[in-house]
N, C-alpha and C positions, 0 to 999 in steps of 0.2 A: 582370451580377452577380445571384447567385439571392436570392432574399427565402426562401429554405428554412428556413434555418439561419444564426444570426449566431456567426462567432467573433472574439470582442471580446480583444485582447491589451492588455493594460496594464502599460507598464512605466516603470521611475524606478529608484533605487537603494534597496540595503538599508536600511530605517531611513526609507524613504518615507513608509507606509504603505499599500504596494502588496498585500498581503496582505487585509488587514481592509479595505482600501475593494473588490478584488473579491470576499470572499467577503458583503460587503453586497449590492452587486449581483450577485451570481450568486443569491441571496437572494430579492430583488426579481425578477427576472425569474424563479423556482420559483414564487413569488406571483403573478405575471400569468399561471400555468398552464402553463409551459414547463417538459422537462427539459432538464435543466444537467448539464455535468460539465467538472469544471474539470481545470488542468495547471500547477504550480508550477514556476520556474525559478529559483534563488538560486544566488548563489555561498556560497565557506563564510567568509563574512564577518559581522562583526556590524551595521557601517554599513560605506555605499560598496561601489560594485558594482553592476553591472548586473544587475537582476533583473524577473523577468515573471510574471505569472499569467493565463491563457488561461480563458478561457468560451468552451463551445460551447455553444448553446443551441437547443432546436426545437421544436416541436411533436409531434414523436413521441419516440421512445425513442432516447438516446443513450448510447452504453456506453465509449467512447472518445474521446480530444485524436482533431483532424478532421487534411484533410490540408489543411495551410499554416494562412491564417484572412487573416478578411476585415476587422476593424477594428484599428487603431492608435490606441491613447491615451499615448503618451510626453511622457512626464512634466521627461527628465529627470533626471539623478543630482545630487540636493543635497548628498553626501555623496562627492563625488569626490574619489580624490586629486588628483596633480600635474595640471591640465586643460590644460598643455600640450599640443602634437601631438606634443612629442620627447619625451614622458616616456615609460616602458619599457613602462606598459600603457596608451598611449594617450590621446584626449584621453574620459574618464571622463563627462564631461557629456552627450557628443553620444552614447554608445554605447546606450544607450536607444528613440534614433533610428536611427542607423547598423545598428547590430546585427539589426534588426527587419526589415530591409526585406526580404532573400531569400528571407522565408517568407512574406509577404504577396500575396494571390492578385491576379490579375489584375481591374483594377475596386474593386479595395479603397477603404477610406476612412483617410485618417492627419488625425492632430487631431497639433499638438504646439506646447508651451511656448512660444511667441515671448517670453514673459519670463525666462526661461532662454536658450534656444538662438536667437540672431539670425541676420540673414541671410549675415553673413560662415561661421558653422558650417556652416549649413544647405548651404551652394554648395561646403564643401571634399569633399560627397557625392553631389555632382549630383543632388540631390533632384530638382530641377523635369526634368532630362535624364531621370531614371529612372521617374518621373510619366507623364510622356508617351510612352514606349516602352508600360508597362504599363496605364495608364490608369486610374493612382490618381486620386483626389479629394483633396488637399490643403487641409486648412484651419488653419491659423496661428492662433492666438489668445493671447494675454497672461491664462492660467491664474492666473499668480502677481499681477499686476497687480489681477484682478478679486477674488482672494482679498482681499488687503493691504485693497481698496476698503472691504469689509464689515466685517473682521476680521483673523483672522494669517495669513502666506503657505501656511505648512502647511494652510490649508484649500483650494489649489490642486487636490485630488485631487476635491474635491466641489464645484469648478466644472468638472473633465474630465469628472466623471460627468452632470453637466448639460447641457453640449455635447455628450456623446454620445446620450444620450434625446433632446436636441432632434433631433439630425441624423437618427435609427431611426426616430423618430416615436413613441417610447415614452411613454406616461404615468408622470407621476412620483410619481402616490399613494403607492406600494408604499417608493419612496424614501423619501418624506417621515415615511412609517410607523416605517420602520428607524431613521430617524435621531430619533425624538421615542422610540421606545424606548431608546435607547443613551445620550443627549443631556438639557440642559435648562438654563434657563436663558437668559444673554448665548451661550455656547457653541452651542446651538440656534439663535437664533434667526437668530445671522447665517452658519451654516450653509444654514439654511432661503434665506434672503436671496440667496446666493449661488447656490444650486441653481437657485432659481427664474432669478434676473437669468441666469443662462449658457445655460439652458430656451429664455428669451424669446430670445435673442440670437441662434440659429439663424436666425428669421424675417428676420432683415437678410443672411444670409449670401445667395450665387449660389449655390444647390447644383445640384450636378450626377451625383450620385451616385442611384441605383436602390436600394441598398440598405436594409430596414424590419426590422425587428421581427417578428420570426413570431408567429405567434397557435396557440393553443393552451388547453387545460383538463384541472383535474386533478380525476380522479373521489372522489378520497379524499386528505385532509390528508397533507402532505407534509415530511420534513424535510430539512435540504441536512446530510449527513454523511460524512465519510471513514474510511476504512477504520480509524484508530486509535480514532477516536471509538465505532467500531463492534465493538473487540478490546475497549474498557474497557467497555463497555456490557453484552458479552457475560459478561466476567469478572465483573461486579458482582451480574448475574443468576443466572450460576452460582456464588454464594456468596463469591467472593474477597473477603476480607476485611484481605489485608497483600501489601502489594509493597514491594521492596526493591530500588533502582539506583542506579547512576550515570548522569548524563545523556551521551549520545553519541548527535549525531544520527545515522538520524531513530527511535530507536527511543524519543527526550526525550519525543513526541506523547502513549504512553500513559502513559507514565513522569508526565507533568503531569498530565493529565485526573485519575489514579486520586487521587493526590496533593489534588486541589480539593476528589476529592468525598468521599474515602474517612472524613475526622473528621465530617463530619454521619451518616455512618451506624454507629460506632462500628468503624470500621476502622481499621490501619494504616500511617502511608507513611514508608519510612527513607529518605533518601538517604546514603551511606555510599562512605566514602573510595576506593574501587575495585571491579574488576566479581568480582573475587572475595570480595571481603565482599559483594556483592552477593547472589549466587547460595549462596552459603554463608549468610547469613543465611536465604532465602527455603526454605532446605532445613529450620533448625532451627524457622521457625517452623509449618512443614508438622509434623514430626516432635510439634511438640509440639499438634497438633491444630486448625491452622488451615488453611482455604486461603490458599494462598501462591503467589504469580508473583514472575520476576524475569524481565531479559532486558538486550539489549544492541543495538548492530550492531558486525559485522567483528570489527574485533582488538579488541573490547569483550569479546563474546562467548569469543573462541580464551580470556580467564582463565578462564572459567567453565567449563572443563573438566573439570577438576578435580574441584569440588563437584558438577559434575555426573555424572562418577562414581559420587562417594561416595552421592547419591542413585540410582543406578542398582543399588551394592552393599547398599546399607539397605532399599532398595525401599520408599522413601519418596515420595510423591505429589508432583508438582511439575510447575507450566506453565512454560516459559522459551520468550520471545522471541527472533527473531534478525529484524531489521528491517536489509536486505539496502542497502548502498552500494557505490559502484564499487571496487575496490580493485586490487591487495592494498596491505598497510600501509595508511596514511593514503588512499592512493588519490585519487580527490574526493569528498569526505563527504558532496556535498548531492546527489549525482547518482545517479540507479538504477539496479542491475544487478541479475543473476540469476546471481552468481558463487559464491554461500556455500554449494551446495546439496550440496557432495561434504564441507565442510567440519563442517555438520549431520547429515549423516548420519554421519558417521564421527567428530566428534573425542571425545576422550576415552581411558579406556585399556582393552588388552585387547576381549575377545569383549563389546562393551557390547548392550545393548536401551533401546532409545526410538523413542516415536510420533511420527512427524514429520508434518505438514498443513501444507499451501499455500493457504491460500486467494484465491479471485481475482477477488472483486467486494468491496463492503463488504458484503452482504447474507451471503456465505461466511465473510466474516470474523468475525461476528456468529455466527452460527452453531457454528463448526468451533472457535471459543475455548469456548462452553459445553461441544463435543462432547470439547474437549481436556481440560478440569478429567474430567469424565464418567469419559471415559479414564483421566485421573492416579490417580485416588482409588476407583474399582473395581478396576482391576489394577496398583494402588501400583507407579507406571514413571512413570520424567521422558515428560513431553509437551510438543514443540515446536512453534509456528507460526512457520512462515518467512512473512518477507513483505517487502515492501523500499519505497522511500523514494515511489514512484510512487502506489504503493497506501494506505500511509501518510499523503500528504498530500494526495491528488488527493478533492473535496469531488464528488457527486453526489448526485440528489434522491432520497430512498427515504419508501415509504409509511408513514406511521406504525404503523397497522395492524401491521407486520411483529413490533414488538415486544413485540405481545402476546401474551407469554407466562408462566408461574407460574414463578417463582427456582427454583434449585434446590441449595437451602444441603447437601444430606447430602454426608457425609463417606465415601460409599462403604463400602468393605468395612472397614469400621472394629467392632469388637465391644463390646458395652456390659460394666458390669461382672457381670451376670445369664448371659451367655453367656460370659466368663472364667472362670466357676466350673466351666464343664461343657469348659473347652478344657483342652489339653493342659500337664503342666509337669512338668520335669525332678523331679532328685530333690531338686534344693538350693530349689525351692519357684517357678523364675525360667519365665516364660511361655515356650511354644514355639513365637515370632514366627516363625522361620521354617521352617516344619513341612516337612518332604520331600512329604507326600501333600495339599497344599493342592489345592483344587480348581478347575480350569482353571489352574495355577500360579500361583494366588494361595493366600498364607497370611495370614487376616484378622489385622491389626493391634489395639495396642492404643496407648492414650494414654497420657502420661508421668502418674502420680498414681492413675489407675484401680489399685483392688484387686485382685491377682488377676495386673496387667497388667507386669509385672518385667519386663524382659528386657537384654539388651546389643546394642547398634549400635557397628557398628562396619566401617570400610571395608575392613579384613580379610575373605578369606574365613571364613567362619565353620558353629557348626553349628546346629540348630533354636533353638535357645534363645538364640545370638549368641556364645557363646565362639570365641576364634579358632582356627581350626582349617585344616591342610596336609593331613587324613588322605584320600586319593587318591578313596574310596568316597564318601564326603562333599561331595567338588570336584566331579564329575560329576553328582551328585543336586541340588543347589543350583545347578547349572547347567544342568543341563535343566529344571529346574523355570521357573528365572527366562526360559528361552530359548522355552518352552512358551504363555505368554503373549502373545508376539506372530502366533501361531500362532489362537491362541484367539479374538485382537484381530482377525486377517485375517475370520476366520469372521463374526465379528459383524458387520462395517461389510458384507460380500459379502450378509449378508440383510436387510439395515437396508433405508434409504433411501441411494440412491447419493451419494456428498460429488461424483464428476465430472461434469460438465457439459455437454450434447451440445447439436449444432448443427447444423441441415442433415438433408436428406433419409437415411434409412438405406442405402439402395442406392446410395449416391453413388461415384462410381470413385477417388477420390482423398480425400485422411484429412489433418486437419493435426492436430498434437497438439501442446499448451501447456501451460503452468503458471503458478502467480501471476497478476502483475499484467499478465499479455499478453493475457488471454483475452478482451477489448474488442476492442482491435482485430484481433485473430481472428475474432470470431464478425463483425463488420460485414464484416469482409473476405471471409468468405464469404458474407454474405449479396449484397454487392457480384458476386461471382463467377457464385454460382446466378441470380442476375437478370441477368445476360450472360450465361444459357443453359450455363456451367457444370455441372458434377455433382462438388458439393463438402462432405464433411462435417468438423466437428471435435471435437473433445474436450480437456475444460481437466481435466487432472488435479488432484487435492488430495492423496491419499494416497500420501505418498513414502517413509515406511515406519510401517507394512510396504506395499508397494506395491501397488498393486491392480490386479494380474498378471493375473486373468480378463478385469477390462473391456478392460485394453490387447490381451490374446490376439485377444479376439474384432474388435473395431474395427480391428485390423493386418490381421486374415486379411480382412478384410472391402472391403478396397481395393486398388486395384492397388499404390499404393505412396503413403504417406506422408512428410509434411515435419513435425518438428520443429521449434518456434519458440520461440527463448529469447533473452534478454538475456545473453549471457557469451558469451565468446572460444571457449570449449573444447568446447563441444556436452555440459556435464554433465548433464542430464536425457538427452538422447538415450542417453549412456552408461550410464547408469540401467537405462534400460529392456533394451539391450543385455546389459549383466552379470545382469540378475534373469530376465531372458527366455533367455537365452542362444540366440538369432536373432534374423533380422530385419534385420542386417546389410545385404543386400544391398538390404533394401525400403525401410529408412529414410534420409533425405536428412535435411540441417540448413539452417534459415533462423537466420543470429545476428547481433545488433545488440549493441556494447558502446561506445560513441560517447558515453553520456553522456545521453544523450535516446532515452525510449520509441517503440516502433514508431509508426508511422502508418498506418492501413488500408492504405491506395495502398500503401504498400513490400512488403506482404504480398502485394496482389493481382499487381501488377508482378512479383514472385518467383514467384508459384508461375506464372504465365503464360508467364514463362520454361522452368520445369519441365513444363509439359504442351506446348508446343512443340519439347520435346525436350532440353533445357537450354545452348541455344544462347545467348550473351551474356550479360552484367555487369549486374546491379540497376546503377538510376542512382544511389540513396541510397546511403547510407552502410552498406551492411550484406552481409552474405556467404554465400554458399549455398555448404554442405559435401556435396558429392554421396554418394551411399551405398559403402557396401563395393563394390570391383569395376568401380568406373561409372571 
């Protein structure tokens, strides 16, 4: 068993608190100078149900869930239905345990409840049979027991978490830290009590296990945050001052955060009876001079078409979310896919214009939301960031440092009432919002109340000034104008700083191309590849429209032949590129997982190793290689 890298899985049912005790310890172990990067697994339950959150942790840099993992802390479902063995989902207590084992490495460590799960459970799974083929370390302990001893059973999670630093050999400072910050009082102290007593109690154990705690340090202060935390953060920076949604997870993440902070800074948060009051709100308050986000996931999002539209025809500034789950319909709501990306691009009506960004780290995500407001409110166009349930909730360590950076509250091409005086106006006195000769196809806006600033919206085609208008001369001018924009928008991000992200040597013979929340275990996967002497490079796109057609030109031509790698059934980004490229056909191949569960490096290397041997046999995992046009 290696001491590299610990991946520590904890799991219990919903309503455990399996969540909040690993993101303490993934916490703790960022404080003893390790990176972390976590992996949630929930059902779409409120309580009851088998649920997990994975820590990988190392000493170097980790960008992705690893392949399997090496410790078990099963806890146990307190929250189980029927715990019969004849009930229709099973016996609910044990699947905690049960559930876990297939992905657990060879040599691994399992701790589990004996106060909960006894040994009649334990034996209807051949635990001790499957121990010994694999050469797990089993160690049994009464979690609930030692809880009850100090305090209340519910503190059963923070005597697992002290059996397990005992067993790694971890120090439990950074613990004791977290919990006198969060805690106080009787609550505290037999907290504290307990941690310790489960600590000492390792020393009595036979261990037999190799596996420690990596050692590591961090050059600059460090925070443990996930991608929504890092969508609201960005929004906050870039001036967002009012969001409006319905909760549906997982798009609920920034939907809460903005909501906590938004009244200490004089912002604010609606929650409103559907996603089309949603998105329809977040338009009126854009229009009347606020930054404004809304957002959804899945068939949250498909109402917001509509208003989204309407802001498309107004050419009214606006961010909207699409936080991506399995589907279609209902689908499974806690689980991540890469399926919405034809649905963002496309829904709404008629010839529409909008900016769409993927981003696919949290540090992208941070980022590409400031660049999205930027977007929204210079060249008054809906701006979307896709991203889905993986990226959402998955917590990794970023430097603090990163967020130092100046807000940036302007309202874009917005005009004051000093430059209203010198802009254009009909005869009846009413502003010429929407000018034919706007420049880059933008016609700078005004505010509802500025002097000067009159005009009509309306989701009619219309003419400079807003009346509605069919006249044929009109529909074409106002349609190129508004179609001129994303034209304008390609130019800028092609001399900017690139939003895509490369990997790998440049001369490399073989190209893999991503999007979102894949581009982790992508890039490990190739770095896995080139140190087996491979010649392997890749690219995580962001820019999905307008698309960013050059970089993908050149990085295709540049390889013998590429694999695309996405989470959805249908190969829609591969398709993407296909329709906007129009070739390529024959050079591109597809890697696709819609299973429920994110890639693992191993499935990626394993696939394309297939592919460069010729594409001779079947991934073992769960996922499907779509050969190219022709093959």
């Amino acid at each position: 068993m290696t001491t590299d890298e610990l991946i520590w899985r904890i799991a219990g049912g919903s309503g455990d608190g399996i969540d909040s005790t690993s993101q303490n310890f993934a916490t703790a172990l960022m404080r003893s100078g390790l990176d972390v990067f976590t992996h949630r697994h929930y059902p779409s339950r409120i309580r009851g149900g088998h649920t997990y959150v994975e820590i990988r942790a190392a000493g170097h840099e980790v960008q992705s869930r690893g392949d399997g993992y090496n410790f078990l802390l099963a806890l146990g479902d307190s929250f189980a239905r029927n715990p019969q063995d004849d009930a229709y989902y099973g016996n609910e207590e044990l699947k905690p345990l049960s559930e876990n084992l297939d992905e657990l490495n060879e040599g691994g460590v399992i701790v589990y409840d004996e106060g909960l799960l006894d040994d009649e459970d334990v034996a209807e799974i051949d635990l001790e049979e499957r121990a010994e083929e694999n050469g797990w370390h089993v160690y049994p302990v009464d979690l609930r027991g030692l809880a009850k001893e100090h305090g209340r059973e519910v503190m059963r999670n923070t005597a697992g978490v002290g059996i397990t630093a005992g067993l790694i050999d971890m120090d439990i400072e950074h613990i004791e830290d977290l919990m006198e910050d969060a805690m106080s009082g009787d609550v505290l102290e037999a907290n504290l009590e307990i941690l310790r007593e489960a600590y000492g109690m390792v020393d009595e154990f036979d261990t037999t296990h190799e596996l420690t705690v990596p050692t590591g340090a961090h050059d600059t202060g460090q925070a443990l945050l996930s991608g929504s935390n890092a969508i609201a953060y960005g929004a906050i920076d870039a001036g967002c001052r009012f969001i409006s949604g319905y909760p549906m997870t997982p798009w609920t993440d920034v939907f809460t955060i903005l909501s906590q902070n938004f009244p200490d800074m004089g912002g604010v948060a609606e929650q409103v009876e559907d996603e089309i009051a949603a998105a329809a709100l977040a338009v009126g308050a854009s229009h009347a001079g606020a930054k404004a986000m809304s957002g959804s996931s899945g068939g949250g999002f498909a109402l917001m078409s509509e208003p989204l539209g309407l802001a498309e025809m107004t050419e009214t500034p606006i961010v909207l979310l699409e936080s991506m789950r399995a589907g279609p319909s209902t689908g499974m709501p806690t689980k991540p896919e890469q399926g919405d990306l034809e649905h963002v691009l496309y829904t709404s009506q008629g010839d529409s214009s909008r900016v769409v960004f993927a981003p696919g780290n949290v540090e992208e995500a941070y980022e590409q939301t400031r660049l999205a407001f930027e977007i929204a409110y210079d060249y008054q166009i809906p701006t979307i960031l896709i991203y889905d349930q993986k990226l959402s909730g998955e917590n990794t360590n970023v430097d603090v440092e990163f967020f130092d950076r100046e807000p940036a509250p302007d309202l874009g091409s917005t005009l004051t009432e000093d430059e209203l005086k010198e802009a254009a106006h009909d005869a009846s006195g009413k502003f010429e919002r929407f000018s034919y000769d706007g420049e880059d196809g933008v016609s700078p806006r005004s505010i509802p109340g500025q002097k000067g600033g009159r005009f009509l919206a309306t989701g009619n085609e219309h003419t400079p000034s807003g009346h509605i208008s069919e006249d044929a001369d009109n529909r074409v001018l106002q349609m190129n104008r508004r179609l001129e924009k994303l034209d304008v928008i390609r130019e800028e991000l092609d001399e900017g700083e690139t939003n895509q992200t490369y990997v790998g040597p440049d001369d490399a013979d073989y190209g893999l191309i991503t999007w979102g929340s894949s581009q982790g275990a992508v890039f490990e996967a190739v770095d896995r590849m080139n140190d087996a002497g491979h010649s392997i490079k890749a690219v995580s796109v962001s820019d999905m429209m307008p698309l960013a057609e050059s970089e993908l030109v050149a990085f295709i031509e540049s390889v013998d032949e590429a694999m695309v790698i996405e989470m959805n059934a249908t190969a829609q980004f591969r398709g993407l590129i296909q329709k906007e490229l129009g070739r390529y056909g024959e050079k591109l191949t597809s890697l696709l997982k819609y299973n429920g569960n994110p890639f693992e490096p191993a499935e990626i290397v394993e696939s394309c190793e297939i592919r460069l041997d010729g594409g001779a046999g079947e991934p073992s995992a769960q996922v499907r290689i779509e050969p190219a046009a022709g093959d």
